[in-house]
N, C-alpha and C positions, 0 to 999 in steps of 0.2 A: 907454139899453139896460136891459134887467130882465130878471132871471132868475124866475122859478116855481118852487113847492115842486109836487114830484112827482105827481104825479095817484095814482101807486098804490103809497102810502108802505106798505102791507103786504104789498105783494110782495116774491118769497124773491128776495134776490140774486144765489143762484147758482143761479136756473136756467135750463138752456141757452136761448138765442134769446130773454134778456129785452132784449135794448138796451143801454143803457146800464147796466142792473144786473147783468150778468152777469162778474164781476170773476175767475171761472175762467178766462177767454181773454187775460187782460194780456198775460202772457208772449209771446202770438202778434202783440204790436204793437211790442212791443221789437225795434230794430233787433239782429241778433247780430254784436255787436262787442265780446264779451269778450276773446277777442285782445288788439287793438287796446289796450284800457284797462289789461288786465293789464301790457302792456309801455309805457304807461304811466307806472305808477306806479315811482319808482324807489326806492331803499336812500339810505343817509347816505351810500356809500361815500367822499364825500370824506373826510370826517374820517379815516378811516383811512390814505389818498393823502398826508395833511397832519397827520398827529400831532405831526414836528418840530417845526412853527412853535410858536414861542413863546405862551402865551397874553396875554399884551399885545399882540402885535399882532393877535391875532385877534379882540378887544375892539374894536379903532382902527375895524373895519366894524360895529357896532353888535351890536344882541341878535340871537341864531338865530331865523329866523326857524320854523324846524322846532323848538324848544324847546319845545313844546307843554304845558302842565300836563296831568296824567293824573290819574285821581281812581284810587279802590284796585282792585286786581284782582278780577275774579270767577271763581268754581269754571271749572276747565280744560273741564267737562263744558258747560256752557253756552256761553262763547266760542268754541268750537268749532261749536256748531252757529248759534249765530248770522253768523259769519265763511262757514259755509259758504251759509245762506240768503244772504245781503249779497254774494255774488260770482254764486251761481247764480240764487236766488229760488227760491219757493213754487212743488213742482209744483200742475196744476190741484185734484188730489183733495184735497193736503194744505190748498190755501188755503180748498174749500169744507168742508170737513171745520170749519176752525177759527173761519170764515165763521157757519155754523150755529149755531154756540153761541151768537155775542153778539149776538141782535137789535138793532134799536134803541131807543136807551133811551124812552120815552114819552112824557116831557114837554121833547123837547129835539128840534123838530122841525128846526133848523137842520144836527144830524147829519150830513144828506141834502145831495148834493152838488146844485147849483143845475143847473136844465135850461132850454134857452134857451124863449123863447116863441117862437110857431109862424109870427110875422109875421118874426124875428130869422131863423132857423133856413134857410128861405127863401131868402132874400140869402147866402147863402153857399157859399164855393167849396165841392165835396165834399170837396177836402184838408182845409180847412180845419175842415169839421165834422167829420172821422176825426180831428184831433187832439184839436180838442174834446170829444169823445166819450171818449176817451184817457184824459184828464185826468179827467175825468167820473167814470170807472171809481176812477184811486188817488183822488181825491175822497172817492169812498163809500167806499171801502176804509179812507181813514182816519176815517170816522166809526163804522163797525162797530171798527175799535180803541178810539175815546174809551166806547164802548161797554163794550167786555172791560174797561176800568181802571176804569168807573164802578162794578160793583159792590164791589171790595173798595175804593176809595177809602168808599162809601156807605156801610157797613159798618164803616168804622173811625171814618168822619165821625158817623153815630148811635151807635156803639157803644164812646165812647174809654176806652180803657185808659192809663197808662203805657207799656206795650211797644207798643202801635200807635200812640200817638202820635209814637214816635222815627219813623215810617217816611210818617207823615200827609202830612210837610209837600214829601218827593218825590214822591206820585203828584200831591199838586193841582201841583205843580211841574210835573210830567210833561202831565198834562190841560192847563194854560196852555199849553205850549210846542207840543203838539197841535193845539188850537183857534187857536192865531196861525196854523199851518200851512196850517188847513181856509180861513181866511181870507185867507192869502197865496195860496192856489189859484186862490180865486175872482176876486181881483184880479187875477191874469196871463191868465185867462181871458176878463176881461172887455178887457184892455189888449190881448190879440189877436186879439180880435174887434172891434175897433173900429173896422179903416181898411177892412171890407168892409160896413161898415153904410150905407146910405145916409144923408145929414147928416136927411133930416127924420124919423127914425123915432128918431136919436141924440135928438133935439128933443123928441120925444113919450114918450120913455120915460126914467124916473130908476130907478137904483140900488134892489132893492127891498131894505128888512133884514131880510130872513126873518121 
């Protein structure tokens, strides 16, 4: 199987009726099933239910598994709007709005989310390409982010201070964790497109690495 870099890596992403690059319309592929997830997610409430019990015996079932390490709080004024994006998501305007600022970077043309080739594409069910298409989209979405953190990582990378150095070593942090991501993508992408591919075109085509 092999993926292609985009034929028209200078096209705007968000504009309407581009294909795959138009990352304004996600929203409209998300099943809505907020509901559903919200109720969901549940509270500790046991521990409250169960404050008597001794703490020796609640040691005898091992570590919590909800014990989570948390790193330090951030301003009320952020978490807040990130908890509310992370439940609702980015309406269309706001995503192309934020969209437009970060092009992609230039010399990093892997960015760009992979597109099947045209003999690939073909063989496959419609469902199966509407999901892939899907993917396609948060794909590019996450390379226009590796995007917005490249300049002020770039910035502190040519330009080190003392005070930007205390902060250096989380965005390349951040960027790694990114990038495994863009490549985690591409791998589940290709792991579900595999059992509609006919065996001799799996045969004639390898893995391409951007």
């Amino acid at each position: 199987m092999k993926f292609t870099k985009r034929p028209d890596s200078d096209s705007s992403l968000t504009n309407s009726g581009s294909g795959t690059s138009d990352l304004s319309s996600i929203e409209d592929e998300i099943p809505m099933e907020q509901n559903a997830i919200e109720e969901a997610v549940t509270s500790r409430g046991y521990e409250q239910a169960n404050n008597n019990i001794p703490i020796e015996f609640v040691n005898i079932l091992g570590g919590d598994p909800l014990n989570i390490p948390q790193g330090p709080e951030i301003h009320p004024h952020i978490s807040a709007r990130w908890m509310e994006i992370i439940k609702k998501g980015l309406g269309k305007e706001d995503r192309k709005q934020i969209l437009e600022k970060y092009p992609l970077v230039k010399n990093c043309e892997a960015l760009e989310a992979p597109i099947l080739n045209r003999e690939i594409e073909i063989c496959m069910p419609d469902a199966i390409k509407k999901q892939d298409n899907f993917l396609s989209k948060l794909q590019l979405q996450l390379g226009y982010t590796l995007s917005s953190l490249a300049k002020p990582l770039n910035e502190m990378f040519t330009r080190p201070t003392e005070e930007t150095n205390q902060h250096l070593e989380g965005l390349v942090n951040t960027g790694a964790l990114l990038c495994d991501l863009h490549y985690a993508m591409s791998t589940h992408r290709r792991f579900a497109l595999a059992p509609h591919i006919n065996p001799s075109i799996k045969k004639s085509n390898r893995r391409d690495t951007f």
